[in-house]
N, C-alpha and C positions, 0 to 999 in steps of 0.2 A: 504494500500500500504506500505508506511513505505521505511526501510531498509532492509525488508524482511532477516534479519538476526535469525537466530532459533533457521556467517559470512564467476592467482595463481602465482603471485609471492611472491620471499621470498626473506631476505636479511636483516641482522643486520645493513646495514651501514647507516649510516645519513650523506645524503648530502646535505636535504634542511633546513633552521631556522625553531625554532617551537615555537610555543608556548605550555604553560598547561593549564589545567582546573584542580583545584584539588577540587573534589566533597565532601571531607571531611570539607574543609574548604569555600566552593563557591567559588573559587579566581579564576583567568583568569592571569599567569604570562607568559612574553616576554624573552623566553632562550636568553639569545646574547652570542656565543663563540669566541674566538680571539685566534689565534696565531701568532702573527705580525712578531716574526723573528724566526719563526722554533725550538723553544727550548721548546716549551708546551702548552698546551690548557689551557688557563683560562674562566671560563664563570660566568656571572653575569645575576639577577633577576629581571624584573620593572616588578612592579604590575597593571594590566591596566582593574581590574575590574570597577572600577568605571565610565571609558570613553570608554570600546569597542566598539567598532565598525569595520566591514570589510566587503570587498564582498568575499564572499563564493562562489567555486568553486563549485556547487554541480552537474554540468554538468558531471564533473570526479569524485565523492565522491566512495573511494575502501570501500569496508568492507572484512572482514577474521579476519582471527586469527591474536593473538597477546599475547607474551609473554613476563613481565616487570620483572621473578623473578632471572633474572642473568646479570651479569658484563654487559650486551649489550642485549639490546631489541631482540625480534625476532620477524619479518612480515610473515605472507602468505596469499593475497591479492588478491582479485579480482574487479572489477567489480560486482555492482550490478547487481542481475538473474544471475550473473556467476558461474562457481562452483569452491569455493576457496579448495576444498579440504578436505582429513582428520585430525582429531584433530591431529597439530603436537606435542604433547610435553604436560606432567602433567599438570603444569597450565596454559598455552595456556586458554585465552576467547576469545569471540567474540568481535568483536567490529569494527569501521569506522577511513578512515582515509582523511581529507580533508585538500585541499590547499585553503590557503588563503590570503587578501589584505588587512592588515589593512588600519587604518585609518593614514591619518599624522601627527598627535599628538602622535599617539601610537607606530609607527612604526618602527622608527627609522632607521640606514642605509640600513636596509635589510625588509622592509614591506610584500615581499613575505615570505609567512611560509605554514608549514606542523600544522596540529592537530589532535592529533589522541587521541582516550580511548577507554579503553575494562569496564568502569564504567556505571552500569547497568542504573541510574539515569538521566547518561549524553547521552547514547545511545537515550534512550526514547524521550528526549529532541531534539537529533538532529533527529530523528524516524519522530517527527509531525512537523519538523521545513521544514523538507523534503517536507512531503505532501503542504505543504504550497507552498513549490517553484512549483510544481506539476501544484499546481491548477492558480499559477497565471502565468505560460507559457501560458498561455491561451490569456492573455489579454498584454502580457509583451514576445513574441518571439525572442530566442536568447538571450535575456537578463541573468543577474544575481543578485543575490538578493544583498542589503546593510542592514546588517543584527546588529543590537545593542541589547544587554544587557543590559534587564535592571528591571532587581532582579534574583530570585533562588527562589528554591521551595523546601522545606524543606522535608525530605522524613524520618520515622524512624521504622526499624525492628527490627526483633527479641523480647524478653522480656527477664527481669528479667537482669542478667549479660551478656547477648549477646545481648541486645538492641545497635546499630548503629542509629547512625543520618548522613544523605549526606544530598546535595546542588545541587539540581539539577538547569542548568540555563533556562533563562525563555527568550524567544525571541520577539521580533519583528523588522518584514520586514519595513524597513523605506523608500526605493525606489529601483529600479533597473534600473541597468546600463549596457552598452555593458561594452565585458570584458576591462580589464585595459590590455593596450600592456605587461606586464610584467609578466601578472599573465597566463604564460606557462605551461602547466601540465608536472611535473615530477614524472616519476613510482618510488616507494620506493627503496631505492636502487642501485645497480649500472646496474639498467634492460634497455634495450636499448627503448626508448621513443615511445611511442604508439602514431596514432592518436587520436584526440580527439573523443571522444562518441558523438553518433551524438545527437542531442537536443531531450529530455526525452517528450515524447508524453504529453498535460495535461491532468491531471484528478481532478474529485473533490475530496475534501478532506475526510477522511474518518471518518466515524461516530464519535458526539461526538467532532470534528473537529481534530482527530488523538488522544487525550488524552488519555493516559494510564488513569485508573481509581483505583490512588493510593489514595485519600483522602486529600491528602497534600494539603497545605497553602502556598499562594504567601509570602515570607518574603524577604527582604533587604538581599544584600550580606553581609554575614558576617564579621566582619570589619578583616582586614587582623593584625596576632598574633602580627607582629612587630610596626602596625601602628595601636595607641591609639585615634586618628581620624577617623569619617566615612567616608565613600568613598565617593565619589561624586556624583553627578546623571547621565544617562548616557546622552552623549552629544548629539546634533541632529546630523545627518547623512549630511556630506561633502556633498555638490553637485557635478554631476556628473564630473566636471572639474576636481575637485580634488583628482581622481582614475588613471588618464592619461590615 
């Protein structure tokens, strides 16, 4: 099953908080942007691999194209089984884009966020984390997953002088919950707000238990370049009180 990605709206604009994954380094960082009195956008960094945790919207999770190689991102978005369309643009990849609730340790004023990658590693990652939610609709209707990190999985290509190393993250489902009042699905964009998808039939998980069969090895997140200390472990999952 997957994301069936082989990934239609479109629109530069960011209106919702996000967060990143950067695969290169394993990290999971908290955008927060400000502009208090109209004179410029400042934005600041918290690192929040070592304690993520959120519930994942995967009821709405878009996939399509996505373009990170100029002054302003580009989206072209669909729905899952939808057709996002043709490749817009040179380096246009594929890839997912999900809202989500952190946790309240991590979250800070704005716990609603957007996440999105067009990173092959990360893709894969939320591919089987998918099938996961999939199969336990089954036993969990309507619900959403609370979903923590807790390691990466170390992935390396090429040879010789093009050998790369990423950090693919590594999941587990720690409970689920009805959604949080807050957590409202916003289309990318300034597209006028869809209803919501109706709840994804279950299935079982697919061979293998969705695992790409990259070879790779569970290792620890990377410790992050600025911080000379390891991360932390990742914390248990809030009770459902504390999603509102």
């Amino acid at each position: 099953m997957g994301l069936g990605i082989s990934y239609k709206s479109s629109s530069t604009f960011e209106s919702v908080p996000r967060v990143q994954y950067d695969a290169r380094a394993g990290r999971f960082t908290r955008i927060d942007r400000e502009n208090p009195d109209g004179s410029g956008w400042t934005q600041t960094e918290e690192d929040i691999t070592g304690n993520f945790v959120a519930v994942m919207d995967f009821e709405n999770i878009e996939v399509g194209w996505m373009d990170f190689s100029g002054k302003q991102p580009f989206f072209q978005l669909a729905p899952i089984n939808d057709d996002y369309g043709e490749k817009p643009t040179d380096n246009a990849k594929e890839g997912f884009r999900i809202m989500l609730k952190l946790g309240k340790d991590i979250g800070g004023e704005t716990p609603v966020r957007e996440w999105c990658s067009n990173a092959k590693v990360v893709g894969e990652a939320v591919s089987q984390l998918h099938d996961e939610y999939l199969a336990g609709l089954k036993s969990h209707p309507g619900s959403l997953p609370v979903v923590a990190l807790t390691g990466t999985q170390k992935v390396t290509s090429g040879s010789g002088e093009k050998t790369s190393t990423n950090y693919g993250p590594v999941w587990e489902i720690k409970a689920w919950v009805k959604r949080p009042a807050d957590l409202v699905f916003v289309a990318k964009g300034g597209h006028a707000d869809r209803a919501p998808a109706a709840p994804a039939a279950a299935a079982a998980p697919a061979a293998n238990g969705g695992r790409p069969a990259t070879g790779s090895t569970k290792v620890s997140a990377p410790a992050a370049k600025a911080a000379p200390a390891k991360a932390p472990p990742a914390k248990a999952a809030p009770a459902e009180a504390d999603w509102g």
